[in-house]
C-alpha positions as a Markdown table, in Angstrom:
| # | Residue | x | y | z |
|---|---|---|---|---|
| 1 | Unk | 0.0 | 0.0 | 0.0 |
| 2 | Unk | 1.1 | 3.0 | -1.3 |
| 3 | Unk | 2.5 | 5.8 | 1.2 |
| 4 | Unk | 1.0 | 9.6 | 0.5 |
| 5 | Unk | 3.0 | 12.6 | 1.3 |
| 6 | Unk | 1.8 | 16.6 | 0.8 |
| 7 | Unk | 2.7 | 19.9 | 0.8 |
| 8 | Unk | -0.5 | 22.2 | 1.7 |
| 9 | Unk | -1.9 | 25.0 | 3.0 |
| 10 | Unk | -3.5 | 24.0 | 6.7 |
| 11 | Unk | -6.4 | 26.9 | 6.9 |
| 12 | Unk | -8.7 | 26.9 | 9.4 |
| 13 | Unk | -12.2 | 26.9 | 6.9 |
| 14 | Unk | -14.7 | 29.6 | 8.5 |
| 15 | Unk | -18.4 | 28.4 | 6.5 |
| 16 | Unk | -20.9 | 31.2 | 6.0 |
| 17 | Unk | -23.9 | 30.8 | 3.6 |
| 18 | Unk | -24.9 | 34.0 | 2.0 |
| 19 | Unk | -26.6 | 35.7 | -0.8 |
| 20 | Unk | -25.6 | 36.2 | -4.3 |
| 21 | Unk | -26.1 | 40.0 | -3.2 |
| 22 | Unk | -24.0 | 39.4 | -0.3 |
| 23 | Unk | -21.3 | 38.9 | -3.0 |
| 24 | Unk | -21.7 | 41.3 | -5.2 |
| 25 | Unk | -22.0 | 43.9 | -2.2 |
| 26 | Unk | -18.7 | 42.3 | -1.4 |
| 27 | Unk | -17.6 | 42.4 | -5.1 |
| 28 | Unk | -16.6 | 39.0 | -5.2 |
| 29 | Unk | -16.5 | 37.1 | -7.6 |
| 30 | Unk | -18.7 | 33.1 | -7.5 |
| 31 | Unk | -16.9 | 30.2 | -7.3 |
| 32 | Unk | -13.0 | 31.0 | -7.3 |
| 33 | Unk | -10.7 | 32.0 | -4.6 |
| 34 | Unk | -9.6 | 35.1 | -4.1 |
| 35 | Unk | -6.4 | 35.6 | -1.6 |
| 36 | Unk | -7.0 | 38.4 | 1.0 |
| 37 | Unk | -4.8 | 40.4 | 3.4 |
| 38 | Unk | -5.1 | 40.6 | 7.8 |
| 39 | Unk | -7.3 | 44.2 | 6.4 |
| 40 | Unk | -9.6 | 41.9 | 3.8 |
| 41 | Unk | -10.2 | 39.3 | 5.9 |
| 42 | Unk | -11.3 | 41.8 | 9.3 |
| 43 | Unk | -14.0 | 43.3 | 6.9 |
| 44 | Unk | -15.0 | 40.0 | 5.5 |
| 45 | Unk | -15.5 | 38.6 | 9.4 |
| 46 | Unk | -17.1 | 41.9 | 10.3 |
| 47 | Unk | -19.5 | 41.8 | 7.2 |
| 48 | Unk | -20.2 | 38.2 | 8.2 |
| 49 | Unk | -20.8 | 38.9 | 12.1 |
| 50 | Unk | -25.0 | 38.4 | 11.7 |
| 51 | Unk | -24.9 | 35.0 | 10.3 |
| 52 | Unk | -24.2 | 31.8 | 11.6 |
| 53 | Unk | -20.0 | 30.9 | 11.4 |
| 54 | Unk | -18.9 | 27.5 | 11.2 |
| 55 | Unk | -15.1 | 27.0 | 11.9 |
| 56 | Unk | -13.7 | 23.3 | 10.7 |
| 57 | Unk | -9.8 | 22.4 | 9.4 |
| 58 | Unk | -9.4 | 21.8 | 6.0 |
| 59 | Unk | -7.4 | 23.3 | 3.0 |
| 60 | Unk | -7.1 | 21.7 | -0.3 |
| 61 | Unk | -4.2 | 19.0 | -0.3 |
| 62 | Unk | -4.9 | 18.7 | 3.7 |
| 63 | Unk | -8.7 | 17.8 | 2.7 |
| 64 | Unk | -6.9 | 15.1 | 0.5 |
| 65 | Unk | -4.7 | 14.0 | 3.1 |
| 66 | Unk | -6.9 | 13.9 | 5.8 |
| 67 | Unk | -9.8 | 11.8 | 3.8 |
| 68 | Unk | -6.9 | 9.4 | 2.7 |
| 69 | Unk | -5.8 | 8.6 | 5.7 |
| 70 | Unk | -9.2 | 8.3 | 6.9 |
| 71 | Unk | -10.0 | 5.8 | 4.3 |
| 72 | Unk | -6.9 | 3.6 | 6.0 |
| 73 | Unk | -3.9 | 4.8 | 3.4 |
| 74 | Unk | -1.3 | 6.3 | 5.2 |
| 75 | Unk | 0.0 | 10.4 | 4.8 |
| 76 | Unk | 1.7 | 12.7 | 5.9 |
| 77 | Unk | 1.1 | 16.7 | 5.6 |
| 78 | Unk | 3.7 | 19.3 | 5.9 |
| 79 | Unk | 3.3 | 22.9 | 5.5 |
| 80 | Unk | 2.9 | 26.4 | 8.4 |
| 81 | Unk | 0.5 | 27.2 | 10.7 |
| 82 | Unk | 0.7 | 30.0 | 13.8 |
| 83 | Unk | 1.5 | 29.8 | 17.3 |
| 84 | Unk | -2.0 | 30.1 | 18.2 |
| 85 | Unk | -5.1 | 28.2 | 19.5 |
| 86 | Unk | -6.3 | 27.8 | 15.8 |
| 87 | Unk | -2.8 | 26.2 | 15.3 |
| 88 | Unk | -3.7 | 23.6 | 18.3 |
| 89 | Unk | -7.1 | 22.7 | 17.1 |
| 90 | Unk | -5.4 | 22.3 | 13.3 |
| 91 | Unk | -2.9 | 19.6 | 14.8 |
| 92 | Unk | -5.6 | 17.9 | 17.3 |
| 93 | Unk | -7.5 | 16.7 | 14.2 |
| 94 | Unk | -4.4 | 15.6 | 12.0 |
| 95 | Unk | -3.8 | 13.6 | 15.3 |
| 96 | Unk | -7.4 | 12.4 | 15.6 |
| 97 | Unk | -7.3 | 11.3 | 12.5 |
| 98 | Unk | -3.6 | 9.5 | 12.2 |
| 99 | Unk | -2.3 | 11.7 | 9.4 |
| 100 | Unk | 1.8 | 12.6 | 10.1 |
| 101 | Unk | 2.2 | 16.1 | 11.0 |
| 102 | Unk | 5.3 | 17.8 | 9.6 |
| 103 | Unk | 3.7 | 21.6 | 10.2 |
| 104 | Unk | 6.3 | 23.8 | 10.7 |
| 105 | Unk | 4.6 | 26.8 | 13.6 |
| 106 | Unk | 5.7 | 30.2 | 12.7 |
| 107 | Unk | 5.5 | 33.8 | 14.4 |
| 108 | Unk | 1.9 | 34.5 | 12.3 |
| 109 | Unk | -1.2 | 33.9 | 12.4 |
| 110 | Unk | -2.4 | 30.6 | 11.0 |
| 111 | Unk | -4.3 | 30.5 | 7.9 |
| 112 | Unk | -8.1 | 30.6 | 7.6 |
| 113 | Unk | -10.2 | 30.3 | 4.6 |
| 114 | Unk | -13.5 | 31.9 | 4.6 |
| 115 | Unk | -16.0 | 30.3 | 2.8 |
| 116 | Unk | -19.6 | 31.4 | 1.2 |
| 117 | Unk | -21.8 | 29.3 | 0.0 |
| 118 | Unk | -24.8 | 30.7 | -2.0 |
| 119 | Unk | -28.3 | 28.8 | -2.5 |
| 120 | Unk | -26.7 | 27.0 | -5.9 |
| 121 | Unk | -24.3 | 25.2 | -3.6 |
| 122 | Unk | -21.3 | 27.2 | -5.6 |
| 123 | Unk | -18.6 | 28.3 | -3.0 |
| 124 | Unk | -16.3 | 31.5 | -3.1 |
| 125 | Unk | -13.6 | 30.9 | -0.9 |
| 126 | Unk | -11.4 | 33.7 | 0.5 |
| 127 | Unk | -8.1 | 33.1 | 1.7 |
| 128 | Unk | -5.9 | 34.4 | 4.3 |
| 129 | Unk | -2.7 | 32.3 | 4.0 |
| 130 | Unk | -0.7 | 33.8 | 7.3 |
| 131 | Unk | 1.9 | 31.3 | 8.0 |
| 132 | Unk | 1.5 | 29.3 | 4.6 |
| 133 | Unk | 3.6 | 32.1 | 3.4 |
| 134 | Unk | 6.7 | 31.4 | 5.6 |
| 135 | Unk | 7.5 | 27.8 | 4.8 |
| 136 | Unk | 10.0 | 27.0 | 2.1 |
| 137 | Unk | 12.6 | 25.0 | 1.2 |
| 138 | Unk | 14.5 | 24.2 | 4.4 |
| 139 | Unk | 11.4 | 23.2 | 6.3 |
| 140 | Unk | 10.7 | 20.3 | 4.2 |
| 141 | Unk | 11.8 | 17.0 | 5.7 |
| 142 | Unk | 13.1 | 15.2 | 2.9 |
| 143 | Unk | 12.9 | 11.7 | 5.3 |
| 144 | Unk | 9.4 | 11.9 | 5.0 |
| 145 | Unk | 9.3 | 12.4 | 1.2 |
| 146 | Unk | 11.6 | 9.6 | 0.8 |
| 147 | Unk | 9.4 | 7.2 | 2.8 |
| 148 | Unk | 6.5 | 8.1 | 0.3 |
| 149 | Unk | 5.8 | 6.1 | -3.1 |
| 150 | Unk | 3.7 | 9.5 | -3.9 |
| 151 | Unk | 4.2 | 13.3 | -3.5 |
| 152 | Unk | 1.0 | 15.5 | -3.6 |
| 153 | Unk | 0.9 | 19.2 | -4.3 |
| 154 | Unk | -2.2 | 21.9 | -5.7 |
| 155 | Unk | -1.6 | 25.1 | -7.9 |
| 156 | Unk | -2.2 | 27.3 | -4.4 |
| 157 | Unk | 1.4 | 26.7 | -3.6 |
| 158 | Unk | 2.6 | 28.9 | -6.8 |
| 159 | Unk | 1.0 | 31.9 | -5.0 |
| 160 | Unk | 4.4 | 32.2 | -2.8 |
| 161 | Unk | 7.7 | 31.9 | -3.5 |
| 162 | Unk | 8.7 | 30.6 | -0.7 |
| 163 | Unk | 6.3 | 27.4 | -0.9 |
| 164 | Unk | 7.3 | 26.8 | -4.2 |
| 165 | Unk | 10.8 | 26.9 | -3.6 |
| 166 | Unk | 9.6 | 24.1 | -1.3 |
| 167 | Unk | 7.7 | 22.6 | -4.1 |
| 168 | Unk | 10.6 | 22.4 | -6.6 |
| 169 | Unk | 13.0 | 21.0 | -3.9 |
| 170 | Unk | 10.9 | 17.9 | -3.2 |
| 171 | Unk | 9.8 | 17.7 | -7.2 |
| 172 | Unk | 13.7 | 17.5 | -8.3 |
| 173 | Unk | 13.9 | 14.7 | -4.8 |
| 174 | Unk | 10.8 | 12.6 | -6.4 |
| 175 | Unk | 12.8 | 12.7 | -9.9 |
| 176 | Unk | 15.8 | 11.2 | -8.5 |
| 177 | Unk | 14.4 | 9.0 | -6.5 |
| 178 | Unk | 11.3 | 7.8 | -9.1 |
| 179 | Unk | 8.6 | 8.9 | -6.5 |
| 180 | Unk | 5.1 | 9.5 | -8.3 |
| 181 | Unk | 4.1 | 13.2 | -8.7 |
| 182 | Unk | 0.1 | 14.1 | -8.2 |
| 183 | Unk | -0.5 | 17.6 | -9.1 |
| 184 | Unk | -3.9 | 19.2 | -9.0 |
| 185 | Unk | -4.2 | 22.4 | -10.6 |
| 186 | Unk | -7.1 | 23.0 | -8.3 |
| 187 | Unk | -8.2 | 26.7 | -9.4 |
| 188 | Unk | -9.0 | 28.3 | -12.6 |
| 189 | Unk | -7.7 | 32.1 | -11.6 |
| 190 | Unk | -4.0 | 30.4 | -10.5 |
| 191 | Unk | -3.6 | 29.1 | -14.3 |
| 192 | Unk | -4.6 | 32.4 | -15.5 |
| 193 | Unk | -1.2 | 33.6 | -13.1 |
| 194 | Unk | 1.0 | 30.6 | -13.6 |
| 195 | Unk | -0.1 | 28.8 | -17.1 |
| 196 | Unk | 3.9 | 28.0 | -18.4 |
| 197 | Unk | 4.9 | 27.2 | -15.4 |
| 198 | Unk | 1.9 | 24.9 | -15.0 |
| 199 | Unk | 2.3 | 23.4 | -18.3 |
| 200 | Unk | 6.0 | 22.5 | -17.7 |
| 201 | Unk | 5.4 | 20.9 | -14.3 |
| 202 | Unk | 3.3 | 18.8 | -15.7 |
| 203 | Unk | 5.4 | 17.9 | -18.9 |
| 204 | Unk | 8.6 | 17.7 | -16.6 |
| 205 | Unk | 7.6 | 16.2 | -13.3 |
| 206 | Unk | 4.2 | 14.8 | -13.2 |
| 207 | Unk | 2.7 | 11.7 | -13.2 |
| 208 | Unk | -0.6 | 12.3 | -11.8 |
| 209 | Unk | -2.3 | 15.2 | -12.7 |
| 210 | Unk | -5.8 | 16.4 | -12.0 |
| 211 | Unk | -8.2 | 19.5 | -13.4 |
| 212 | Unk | -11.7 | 20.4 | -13.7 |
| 213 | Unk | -13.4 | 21.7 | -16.8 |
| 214 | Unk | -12.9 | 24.9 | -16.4 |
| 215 | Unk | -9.0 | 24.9 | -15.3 |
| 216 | Unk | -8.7 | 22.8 | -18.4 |
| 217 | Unk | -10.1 | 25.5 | -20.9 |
| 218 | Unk | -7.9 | 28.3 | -19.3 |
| 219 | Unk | -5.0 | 26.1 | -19.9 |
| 220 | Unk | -5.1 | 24.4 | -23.7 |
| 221 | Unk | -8.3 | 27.3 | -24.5 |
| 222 | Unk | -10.6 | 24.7 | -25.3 |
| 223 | Unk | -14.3 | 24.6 | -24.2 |
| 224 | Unk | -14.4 | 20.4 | -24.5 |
| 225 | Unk | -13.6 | 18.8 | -21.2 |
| 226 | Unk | -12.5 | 16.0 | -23.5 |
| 227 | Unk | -9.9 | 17.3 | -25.7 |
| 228 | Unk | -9.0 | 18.9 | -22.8 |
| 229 | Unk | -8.0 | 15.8 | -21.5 |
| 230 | Unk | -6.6 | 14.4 | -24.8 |
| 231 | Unk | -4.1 | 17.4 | -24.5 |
| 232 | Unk | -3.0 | 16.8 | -21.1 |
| 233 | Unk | -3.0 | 13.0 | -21.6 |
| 234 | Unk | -0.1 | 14.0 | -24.0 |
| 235 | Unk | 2.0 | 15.8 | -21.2 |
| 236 | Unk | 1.4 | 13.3 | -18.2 |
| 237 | Unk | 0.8 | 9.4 | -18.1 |
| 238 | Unk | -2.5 | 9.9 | -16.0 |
| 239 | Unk | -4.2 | 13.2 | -16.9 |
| 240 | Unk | -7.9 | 13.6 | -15.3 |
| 241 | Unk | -10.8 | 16.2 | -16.3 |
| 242 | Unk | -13.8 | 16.8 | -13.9 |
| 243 | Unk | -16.5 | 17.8 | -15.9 |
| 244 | Unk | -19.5 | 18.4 | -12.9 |
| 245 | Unk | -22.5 | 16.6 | -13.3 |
| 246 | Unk | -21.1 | 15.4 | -16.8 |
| 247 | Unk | -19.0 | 12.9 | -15.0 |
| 248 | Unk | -15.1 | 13.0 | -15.5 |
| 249 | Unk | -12.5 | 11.7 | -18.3 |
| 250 | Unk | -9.4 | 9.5 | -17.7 |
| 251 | Unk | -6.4 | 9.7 | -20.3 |
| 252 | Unk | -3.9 | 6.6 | -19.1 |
| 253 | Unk | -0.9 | 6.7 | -21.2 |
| 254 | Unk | -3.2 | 8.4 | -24.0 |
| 255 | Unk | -6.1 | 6.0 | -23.6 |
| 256 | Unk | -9.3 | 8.1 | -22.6 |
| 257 | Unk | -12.3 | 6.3 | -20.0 |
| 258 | Unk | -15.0 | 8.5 | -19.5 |
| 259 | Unk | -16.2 | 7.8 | -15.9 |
| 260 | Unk | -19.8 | 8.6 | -15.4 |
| 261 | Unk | -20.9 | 10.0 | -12.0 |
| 262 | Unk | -21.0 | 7.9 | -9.1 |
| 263 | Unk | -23.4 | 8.3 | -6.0 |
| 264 | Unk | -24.7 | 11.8 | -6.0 |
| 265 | Unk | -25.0 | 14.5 | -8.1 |
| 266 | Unk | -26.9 | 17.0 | -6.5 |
| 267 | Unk | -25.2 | 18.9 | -4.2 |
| 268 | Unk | -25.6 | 20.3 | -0.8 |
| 269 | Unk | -22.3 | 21.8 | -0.6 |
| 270 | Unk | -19.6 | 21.8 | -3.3 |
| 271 | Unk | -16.6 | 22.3 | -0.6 |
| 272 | Unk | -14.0 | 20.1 | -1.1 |
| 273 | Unk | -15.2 | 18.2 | -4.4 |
| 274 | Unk | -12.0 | 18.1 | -5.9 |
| 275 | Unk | -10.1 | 17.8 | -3.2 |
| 276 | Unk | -12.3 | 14.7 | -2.3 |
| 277 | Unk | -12.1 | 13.7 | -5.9 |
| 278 | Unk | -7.9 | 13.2 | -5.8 |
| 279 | Unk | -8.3 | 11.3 | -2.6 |
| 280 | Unk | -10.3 | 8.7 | -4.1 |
| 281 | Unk | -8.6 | 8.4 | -7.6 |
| 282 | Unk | -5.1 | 8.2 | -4.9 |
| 283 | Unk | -6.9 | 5.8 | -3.3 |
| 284 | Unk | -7.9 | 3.9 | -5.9 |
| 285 | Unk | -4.0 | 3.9 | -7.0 |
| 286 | Unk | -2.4 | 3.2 | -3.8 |
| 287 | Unk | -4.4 | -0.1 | -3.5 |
| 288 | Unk | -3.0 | -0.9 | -6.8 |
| 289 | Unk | -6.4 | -0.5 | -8.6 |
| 290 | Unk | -6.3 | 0.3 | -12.7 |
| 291 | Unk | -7.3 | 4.2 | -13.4 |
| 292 | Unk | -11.0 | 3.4 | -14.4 |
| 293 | Unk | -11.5 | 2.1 | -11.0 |
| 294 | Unk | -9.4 | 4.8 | -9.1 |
| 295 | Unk | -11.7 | 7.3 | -11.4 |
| 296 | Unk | -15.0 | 5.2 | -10.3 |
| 297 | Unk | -14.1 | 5.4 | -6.4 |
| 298 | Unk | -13.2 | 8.9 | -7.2 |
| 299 | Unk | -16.5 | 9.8 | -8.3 |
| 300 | Unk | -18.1 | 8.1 | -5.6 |
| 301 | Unk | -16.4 | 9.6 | -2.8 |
| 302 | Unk | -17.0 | 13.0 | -4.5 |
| 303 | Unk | -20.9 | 12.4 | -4.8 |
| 304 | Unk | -20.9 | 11.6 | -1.2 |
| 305 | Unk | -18.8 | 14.8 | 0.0 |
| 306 | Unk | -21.2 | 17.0 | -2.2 |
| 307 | Unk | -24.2 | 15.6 | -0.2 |
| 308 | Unk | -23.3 | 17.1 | 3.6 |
| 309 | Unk | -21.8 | 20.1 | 4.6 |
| 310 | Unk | -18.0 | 20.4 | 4.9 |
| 311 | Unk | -14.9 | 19.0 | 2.7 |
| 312 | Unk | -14.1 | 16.5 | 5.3 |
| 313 | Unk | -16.0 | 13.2 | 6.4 |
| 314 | Unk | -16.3 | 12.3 | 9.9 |
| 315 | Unk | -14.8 | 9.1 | 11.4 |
| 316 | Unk | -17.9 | 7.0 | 11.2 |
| 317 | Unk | -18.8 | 8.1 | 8.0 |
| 318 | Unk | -15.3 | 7.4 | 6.4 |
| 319 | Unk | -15.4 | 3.6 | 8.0 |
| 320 | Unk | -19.1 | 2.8 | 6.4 |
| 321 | Unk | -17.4 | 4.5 | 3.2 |
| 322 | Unk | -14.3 | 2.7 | 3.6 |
| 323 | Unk | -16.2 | -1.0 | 3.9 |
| 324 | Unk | -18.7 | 0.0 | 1.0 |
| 325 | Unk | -15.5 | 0.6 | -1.3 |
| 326 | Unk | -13.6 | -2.4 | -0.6 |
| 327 | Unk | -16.8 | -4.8 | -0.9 |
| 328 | Unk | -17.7 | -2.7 | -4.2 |
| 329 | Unk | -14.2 | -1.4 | -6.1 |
| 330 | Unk | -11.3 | -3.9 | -4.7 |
């Protein structure tokens, strides 16, 4: 069974459903991220203070991570967090939950990530990185990397240079010492910033790479989730396009599965989708299964995330999902 290590941003999420003229009173725009300053994030918290605040861990690769190792595969997480009580409750539930904690605490605040979600389920995330922005190359433990058969990363970590210093360290590490590489471009606006470099990571370094319909188009400008895939099937062994409700496409060394939607496809919260989505296709590969069924299981688990609130499951939920995929997939 296939170890899991990743680079991330822990964030603490902060949940607030609101209007779509709560966003554009807020000028935001639906369904990206937008990275915010201590100023930014004070008003958004102050503008939210009426409605009901939900605070939960996540992050994108630690969502991964976490509902990994909750599914029994083991990972580790590294990346910075504060010296503060959000810090503490971050690390409790990487403990509860048996992931590896290689968090480097820093003299700022640890990250939060504040989340709307309007009555169409779409979320507009805003995020405060604080002491995301500090870790780089030096922190990373390379023992831990070379314990792991894969390294995990998202396009959030090109938003700092210090973190993708980090990034390139452990990608050269995985090179020499043929670890897999799972990249997930995980947000449209970050190819708009870092399209070459995205393209050559995944040409150069990647085994494993993962994007959704839209992060697709912005990268090869092409509306068809399918091509899309074709394209970066050409530039990575496993390339994968989410297409929503359309289901998802699988290019494995430039032969394309289309994987139709498993378990739910109407959603009560869209949090965490992808991020559940690359847990289950990791999964899927950790336990040795071919990429159709890693895709199948990935779809699954993604249904099942888009039907409750929050981007992580809870223990009892991940054991009943756990059982159902192993009687089912393996």
């Amino acid at each position: 069974m296939s170890k899991i290590y990743g680079i991330g941003n822990p964030l603490i999420d902060i949940l607030s459903n609101i209007t779509n003229d709560d966003l554009n009173a807020l000028n935001l725009y639906k369904g990206t991220m937008h990275l915010i300053d201590k100023q930014r994030h004070r008003e958004l918290i102050d503008y939210l203070k009426s409605k009901q605040l939900v605070y939960s861990p996540g992050g994108s690769c630690p969502n991964t991570m976490v509902t990994l190792c909750s599914l029994g595969i083991p990972t580790t997480l590294a990346g910075g967090v504060g010296k503060d009580e959000l810090a503490n409750v971050y690390r409790a539930k990487l403990k509860e939950i048996g992931v590896k904690d290689d968090l480097i605490s820093y003299d700022e605040p640890t990250g939060t990530s504040i989340i709307m979600l309007t009555d169409d389920k779409e979320r507009t995330m805003n995020t405060f990185l604080g002491a995301n922005k500090c870790f780089d190359a030096p922190n990373v433990n390379l023992d831990s990397v070379k314990g792991s058969d894969i390294f995990y990363f998202t396009g959030y970590m090109w938003d700092t240079e210090p973190q993708k210093r980090a990034i390139r360290k452990v990608l050269a590490f995985c090179k020499e010492n043929n670890i897999k590489v799972a990249f997930d471009i995980a947000d449209p606006f970050a190819v708009g910033r870092y399209r070459a470099d995205f393209l050559d990571l995944i040409t150069n370094y990647c085994d494993i790479v993962f994007a959704n319909s839209e992060e697709a188009r912005y990268l090869f400008d092409n509306y068809d989730a399918y091509e899309c895939c074709k394209s970066m099937g050409k530039l990575a062994n496993i390339a994968i396009v989410k297409n929503g409700k359309k289901g998802s496409y699988v290019s494995d060394n430039r032969v394309i599965t289309k994987i139709d939607v498993q378990g739910s496809a109407t959603p009560v919260d869209t949090t965490g989708a992808g991020d559940t989505y690359a847990a289950g296709f990791l999964y899927g590969i950790a336990k040795g299964c071919d990429s159709k069924t890693a895709g199948m299981i990935a779809s699954f688990l993604a249904g099942e995330i888009i039907s409750q609130i929050g981007a992580q499951f809870t223990k009892e939920k991940s054991s009943e999902l756990r059982s159902y995929i192993e009687k089912t997939y393996l």
